[in-house]
C-alpha positions in Angstrom: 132.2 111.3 67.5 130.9 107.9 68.0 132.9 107.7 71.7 131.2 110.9 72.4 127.7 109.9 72.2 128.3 106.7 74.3 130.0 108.5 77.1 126.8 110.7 76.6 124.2 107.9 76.7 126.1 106.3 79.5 126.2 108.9 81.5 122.4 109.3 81.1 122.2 105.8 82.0 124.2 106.0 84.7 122.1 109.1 86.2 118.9 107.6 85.7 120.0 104.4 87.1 121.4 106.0 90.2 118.3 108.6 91.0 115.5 106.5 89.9 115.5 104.9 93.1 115.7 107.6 95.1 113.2 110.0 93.4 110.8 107.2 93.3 111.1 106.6 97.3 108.7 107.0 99.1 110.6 107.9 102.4 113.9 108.0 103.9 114.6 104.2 103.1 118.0 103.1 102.5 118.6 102.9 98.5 119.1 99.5 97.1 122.4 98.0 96.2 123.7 99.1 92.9 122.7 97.0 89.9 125.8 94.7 88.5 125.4 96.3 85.2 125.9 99.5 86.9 128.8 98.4 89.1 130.2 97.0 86.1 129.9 99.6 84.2 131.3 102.3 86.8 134.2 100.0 87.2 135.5 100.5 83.7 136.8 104.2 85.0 139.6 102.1 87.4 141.3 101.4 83.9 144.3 103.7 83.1 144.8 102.7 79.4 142.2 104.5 77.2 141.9 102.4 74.7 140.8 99.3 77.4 139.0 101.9 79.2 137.1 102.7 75.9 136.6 98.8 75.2 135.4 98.3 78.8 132.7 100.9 78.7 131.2 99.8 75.2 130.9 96.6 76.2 129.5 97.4 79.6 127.1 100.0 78.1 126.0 97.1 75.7 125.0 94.8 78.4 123.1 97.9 80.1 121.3 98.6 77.2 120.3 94.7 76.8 119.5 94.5 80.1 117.3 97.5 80.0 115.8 96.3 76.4 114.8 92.5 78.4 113.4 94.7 81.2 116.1 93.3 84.2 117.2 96.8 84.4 114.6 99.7 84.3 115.8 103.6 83.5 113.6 106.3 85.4 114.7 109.6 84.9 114.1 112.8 87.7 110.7 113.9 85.3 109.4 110.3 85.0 109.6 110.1 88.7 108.0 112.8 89.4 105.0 112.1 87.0 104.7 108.7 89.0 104.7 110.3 92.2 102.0 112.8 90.9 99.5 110.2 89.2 100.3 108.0 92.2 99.1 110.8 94.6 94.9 109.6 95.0 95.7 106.0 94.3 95.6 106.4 90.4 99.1 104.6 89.4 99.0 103.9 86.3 101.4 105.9 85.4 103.8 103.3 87.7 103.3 101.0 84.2 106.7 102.0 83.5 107.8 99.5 86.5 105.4 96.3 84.8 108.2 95.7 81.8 108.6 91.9 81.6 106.1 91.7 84.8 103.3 89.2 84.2 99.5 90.2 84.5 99.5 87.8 87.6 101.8 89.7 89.5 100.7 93.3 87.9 96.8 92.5 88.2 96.9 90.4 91.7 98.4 90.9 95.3 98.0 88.2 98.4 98.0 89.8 102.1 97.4 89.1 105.1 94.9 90.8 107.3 95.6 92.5 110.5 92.4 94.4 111.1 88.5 94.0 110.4 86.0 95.8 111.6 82.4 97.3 109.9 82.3 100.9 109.2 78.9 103.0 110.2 77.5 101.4 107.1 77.9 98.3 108.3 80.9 98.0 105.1 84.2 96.1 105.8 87.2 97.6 106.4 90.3 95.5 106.0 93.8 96.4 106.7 96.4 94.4 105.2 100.0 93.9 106.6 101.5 96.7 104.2 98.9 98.9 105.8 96.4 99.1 102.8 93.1 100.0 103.9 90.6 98.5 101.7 86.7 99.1 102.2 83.9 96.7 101.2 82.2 98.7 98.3 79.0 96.0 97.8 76.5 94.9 99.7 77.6 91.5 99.7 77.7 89.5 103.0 80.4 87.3 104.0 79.8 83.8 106.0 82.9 84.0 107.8 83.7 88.0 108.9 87.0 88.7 108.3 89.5 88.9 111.5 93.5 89.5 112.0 95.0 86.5 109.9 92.8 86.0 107.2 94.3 85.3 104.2 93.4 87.8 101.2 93.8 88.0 98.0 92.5 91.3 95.6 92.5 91.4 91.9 92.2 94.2 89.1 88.3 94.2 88.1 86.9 95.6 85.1 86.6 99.5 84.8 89.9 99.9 87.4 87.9 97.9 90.0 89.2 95.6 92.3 87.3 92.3 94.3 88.7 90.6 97.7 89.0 87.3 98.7 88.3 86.6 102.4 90.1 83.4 103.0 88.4 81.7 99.8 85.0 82.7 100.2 83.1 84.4 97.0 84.7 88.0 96.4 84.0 91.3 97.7 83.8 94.6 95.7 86.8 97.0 97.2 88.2 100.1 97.3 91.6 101.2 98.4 91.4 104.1 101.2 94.9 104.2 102.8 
């Protein structure tokens, strides 16, 4: 009985590991290379003798599941996918938290671009378009000494209330909004 439920939790993991990165795609991108845990894992079918065959895959379903306990592995099934890709659709993504375990704030609350674009909308607002293709538009009234131009260095951060603020190449910050 015991075998049976970790064949049945490894081939859950070994499902959600292989889909997740294809459901969560966003287009026809090549999927990344397997995960060693994975390979490792899958490589325990090679063995002919069942009783290694068995000792291979708990010891390899251990390390998945400590690798996905310390957040170096991360298991998305088809339904959490598809809730992402929902609450992502209008630029809401927090339901994308699942993809933050073991992520600092720094690098969950902060990006660093460069610009490629600037130019004033008919309000006379800043629109910047990073190197990812982000469209960001000024939101304040605040003016900038320096405009903006293709190579400034930016840098946006999580504000308060789901806000964020821009950093033209160090001068004060900007409030923003994400268009594109």
């Amino acid at each position: 009985m015991g075998s049976a439920k970790s064949l049945s939790a490894l081939t859950f993991a070994a499902i959600a590991l292989v889909w997740a990165p294809r459901a969560l795609a966003a287009d026809a991108a090549p999927a990344p290379a397997r995960a060693a845990v994975l390979k490792d894992l899958t490589a325990c079918r090679a063995i002919g003798d069942p009783t290694l065959r068995l000792d291979c895959y708990d010891k390899a379903v251990a390390t998945l599941d400590q690798a996905e306990a310390s957040g170096d592995v991360v298991v998305v099934d088809r339904a959490q996918a598809q809730a992402a890709r929902r609450q992502a659709f209008g630029f809401n993504l927090s339901a994308l938290s699942i993809l933050n375990r073991n992520a600092t704030k720094e690098e969950v609350d902060n990006l660093s671009a460069t610009a490629t674009e600037a130019y004033r909308n008919g309000d006379g607002k800043w629109i910047i378009v990073l190197d990812s293709g982000a469209h960001w538009r000024q939101i304040d009234d605040a003016d900038l000494n320096n405009p903006p131009h293709q190579g400034s260095k930016i840098r946006i951060r999580r504000a308060s209330l789901g806000s964020f603020v821009m950093n033209i190449d160090g001068q004060p910050y900007i409030r923003v909004h994400r268009d594109e």
